[in-house]
C-alpha positions in Angstrom: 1.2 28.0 121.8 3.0 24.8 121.6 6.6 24.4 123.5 9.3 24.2 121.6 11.7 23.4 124.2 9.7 21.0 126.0 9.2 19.1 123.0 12.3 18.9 122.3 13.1 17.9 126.1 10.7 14.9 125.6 12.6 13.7 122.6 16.3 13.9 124.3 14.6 11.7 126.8 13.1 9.2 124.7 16.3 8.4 123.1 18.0 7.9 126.4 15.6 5.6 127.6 15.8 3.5 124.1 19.8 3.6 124.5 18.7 2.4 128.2 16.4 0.0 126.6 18.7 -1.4 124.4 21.3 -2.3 126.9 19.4 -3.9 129.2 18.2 -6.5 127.0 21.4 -7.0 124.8 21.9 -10.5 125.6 19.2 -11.5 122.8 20.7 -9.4 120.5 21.5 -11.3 116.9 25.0 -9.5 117.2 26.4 -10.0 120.8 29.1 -12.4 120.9 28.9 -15.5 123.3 31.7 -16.2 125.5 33.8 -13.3 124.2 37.1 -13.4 125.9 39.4 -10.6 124.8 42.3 -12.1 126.6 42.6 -14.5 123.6 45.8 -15.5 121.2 45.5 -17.2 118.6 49.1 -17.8 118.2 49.2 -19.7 120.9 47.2 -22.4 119.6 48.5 -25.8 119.1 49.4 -26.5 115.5 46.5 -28.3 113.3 46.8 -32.2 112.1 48.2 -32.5 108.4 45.7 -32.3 106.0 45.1 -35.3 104.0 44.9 -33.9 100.9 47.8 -34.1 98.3 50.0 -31.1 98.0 50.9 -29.5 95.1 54.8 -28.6 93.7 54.3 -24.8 94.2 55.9 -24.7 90.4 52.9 -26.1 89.3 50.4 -23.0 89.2 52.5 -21.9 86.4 51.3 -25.3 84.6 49.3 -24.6 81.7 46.0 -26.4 81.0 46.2 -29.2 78.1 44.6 -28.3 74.7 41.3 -30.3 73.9 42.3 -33.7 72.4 41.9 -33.4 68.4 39.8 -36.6 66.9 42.0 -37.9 64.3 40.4 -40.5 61.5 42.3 -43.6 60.9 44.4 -44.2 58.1 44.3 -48.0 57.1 45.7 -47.1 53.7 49.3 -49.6 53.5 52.5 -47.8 53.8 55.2 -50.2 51.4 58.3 -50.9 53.3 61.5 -49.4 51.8 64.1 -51.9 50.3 67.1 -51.9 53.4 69.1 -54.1 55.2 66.8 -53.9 58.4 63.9 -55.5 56.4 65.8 -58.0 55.1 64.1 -62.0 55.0 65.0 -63.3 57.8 64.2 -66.5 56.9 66.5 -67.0 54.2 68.8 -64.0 55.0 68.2 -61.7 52.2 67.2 -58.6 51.1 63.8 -58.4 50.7 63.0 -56.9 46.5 59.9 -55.8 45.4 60.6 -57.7 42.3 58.2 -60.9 42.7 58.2 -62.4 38.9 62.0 -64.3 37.6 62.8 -66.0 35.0 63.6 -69.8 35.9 66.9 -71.8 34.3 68.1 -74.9 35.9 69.4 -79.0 35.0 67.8 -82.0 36.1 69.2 -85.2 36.8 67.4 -88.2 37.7 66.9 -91.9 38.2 63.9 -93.4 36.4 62.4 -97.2 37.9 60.4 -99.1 35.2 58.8 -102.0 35.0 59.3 -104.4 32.0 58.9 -107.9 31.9 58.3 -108.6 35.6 61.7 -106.9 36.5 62.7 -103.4 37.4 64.5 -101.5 35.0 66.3 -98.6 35.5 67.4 -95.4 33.2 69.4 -92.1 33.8 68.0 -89.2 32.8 69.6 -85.4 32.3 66.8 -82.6 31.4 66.8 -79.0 30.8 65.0 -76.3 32.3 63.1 -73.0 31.3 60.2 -71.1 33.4 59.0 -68.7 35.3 58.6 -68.2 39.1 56.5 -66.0 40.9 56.6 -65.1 45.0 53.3 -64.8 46.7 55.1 -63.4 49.6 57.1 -66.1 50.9 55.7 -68.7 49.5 56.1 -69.0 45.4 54.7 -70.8 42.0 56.5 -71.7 39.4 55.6 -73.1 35.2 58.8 -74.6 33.3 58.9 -76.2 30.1 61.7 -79.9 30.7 63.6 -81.3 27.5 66.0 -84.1 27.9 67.1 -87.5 27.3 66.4 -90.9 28.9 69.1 -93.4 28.6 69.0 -97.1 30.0 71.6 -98.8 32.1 70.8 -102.4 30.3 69.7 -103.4 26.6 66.0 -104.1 27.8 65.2 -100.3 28.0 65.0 -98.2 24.8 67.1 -94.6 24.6 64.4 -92.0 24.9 63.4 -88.7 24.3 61.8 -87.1 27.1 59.9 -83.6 27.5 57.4 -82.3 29.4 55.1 -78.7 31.2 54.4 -78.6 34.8 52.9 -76.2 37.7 54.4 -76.5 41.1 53.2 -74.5 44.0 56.2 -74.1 46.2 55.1 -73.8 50.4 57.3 -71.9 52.1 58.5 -74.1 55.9 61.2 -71.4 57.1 63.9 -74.0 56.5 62.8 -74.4 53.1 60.0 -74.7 50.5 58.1 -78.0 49.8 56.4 -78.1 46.3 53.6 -80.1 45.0 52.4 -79.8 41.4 52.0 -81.4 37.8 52.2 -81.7 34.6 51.6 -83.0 31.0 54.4 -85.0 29.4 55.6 -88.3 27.6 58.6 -89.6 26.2 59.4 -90.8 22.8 61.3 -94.0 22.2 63.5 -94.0 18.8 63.5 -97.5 17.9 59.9 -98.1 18.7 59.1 -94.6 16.7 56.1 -94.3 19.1 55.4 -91.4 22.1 54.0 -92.4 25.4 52.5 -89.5 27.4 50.0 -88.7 30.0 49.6 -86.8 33.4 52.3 -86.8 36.1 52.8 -85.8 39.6 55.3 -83.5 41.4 56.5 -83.9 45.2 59.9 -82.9 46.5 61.5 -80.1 48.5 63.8 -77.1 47.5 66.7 -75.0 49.7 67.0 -71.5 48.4 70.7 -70.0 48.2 70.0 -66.5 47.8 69.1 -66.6 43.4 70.3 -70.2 43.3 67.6 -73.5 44.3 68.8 -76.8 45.1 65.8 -79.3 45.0 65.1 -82.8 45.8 61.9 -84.7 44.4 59.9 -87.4 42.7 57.9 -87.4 39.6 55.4 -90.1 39.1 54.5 -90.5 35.5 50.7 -92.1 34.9 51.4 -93.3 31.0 52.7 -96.7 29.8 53.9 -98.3 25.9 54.1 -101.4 24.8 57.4 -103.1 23.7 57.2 -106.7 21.8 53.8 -106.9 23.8 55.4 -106.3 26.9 54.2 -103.5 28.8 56.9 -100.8 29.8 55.9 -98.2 32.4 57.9 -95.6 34.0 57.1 -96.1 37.8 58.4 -93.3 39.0 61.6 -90.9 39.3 63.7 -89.8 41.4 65.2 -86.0 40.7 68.2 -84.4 41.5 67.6 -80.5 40.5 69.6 -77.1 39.9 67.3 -74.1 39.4 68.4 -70.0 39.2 66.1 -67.1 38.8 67.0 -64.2 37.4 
């Protein structure tokens, strides 16, 4: 029959000679520690270099993280600036309207050269004036309709009646406009019962006061008549103008 308790002997001492075993070679055990010193502290270890890395406010881990940036469309529709004093002209120091189309009034009064007979002649004239003007942002054009009189300062010249329609187109130079233009017009001499006309040609410059338009300019008139078959031409004039636009 088999022994219990010398089996049981034999097993008692086969675990004590694997515990042996195992301590005897424990040095190339994964889990011994190397150099073990149990009279260690780490307390008393000298304080580690500052880290180079940047340090954070402690208030900001209660910083929440930015929402996802929305993609907006342009809008290059144009806004229209409200009439006020901020956006007034500053060129001419006044408030800006979004009225762009007056009615134009205004005198003329002028100095005409001719030529009659070999010798310069000269005439005053005084004219009338009706049109329109119209701002293309700062800079403008104008139509007007002239109606006056011509009246010489010696016998050789005849009294005339003068009228005329021009287009100027008025440049804008910050201190004031310069206008070039022309027009279609004539004069009509009483005692000669006959009407010159023909093209003519507007230069001069103009100095806006708020509604009112002082201007300077010369109109050079390309039509001639004959007088006891002497040839009378207008030269050219020199204008002295009024305008006001309402």
């Amino acid at each position: 029959m088999i022994n219990i308790s010398k089996i049981k002997n034999f097993v008692f001492l086969l675990i004590a000679l694997m515990c042996i075993a195992d301590l005897a070679f424990a040095r190339d055990n994964y889990y011994r520690l190397d150099d073990y010193d149990s009279s260690y502290d780490k307390l008393e270890d000298s304080p580690l270099p500052p880290s180079k890395d940047k340090e954070l406010h402690p208030s900001s881990i209660y910083k929440q993280e930015r929402p996802p940036r929305v993609e907006k469309t342009p809008d290059y529709s144009r806004i229209e600036i409200q009439n006020s004093t901020q956006t007034s002209n500053r060129l001419e120091n006044r408030r800006i309207s979004s009225k762009k189309g007056y009615l134009l009034l205004g005198i003329n009064g002028g100095l005409d050269l001719y030529a009659y007979d070999a010798k310069r002649q000269l005439s005053l004239e005084f004219m009338g004036k009706i049109g329109y003007l119209h701002y293309l942002n700062l800079n403008a054009f104008r139509f007007y309709f002239q109606v006056g009189g011509r009246f010489p300062l010696n016998n050789n010249n005849p009294n005339a009646l003068a009228l005329n329609f021009n287009t100027d187109f008025l440049l804008n130079l910050k201190v004031f406009h310069f206008y070039i233009g022309g027009g279609y017009g004539g004069e009509y001499y009483f005692s000669q019962k006959y009407f010159s006309h023909g093209f003519n040609v507007n230069l001069g410059i103009s100095k806006s006061l708020g509604n009112h338009f002082i201007e300077f300019g010369l109109v050079i008139p390309f039509y001639t008549m004959y007088i006891d078959n002497v040839i009378l031409k207008n030269n050219i004039i020199f204008v002295l103008g009024y305008n006001y636009k309402i």
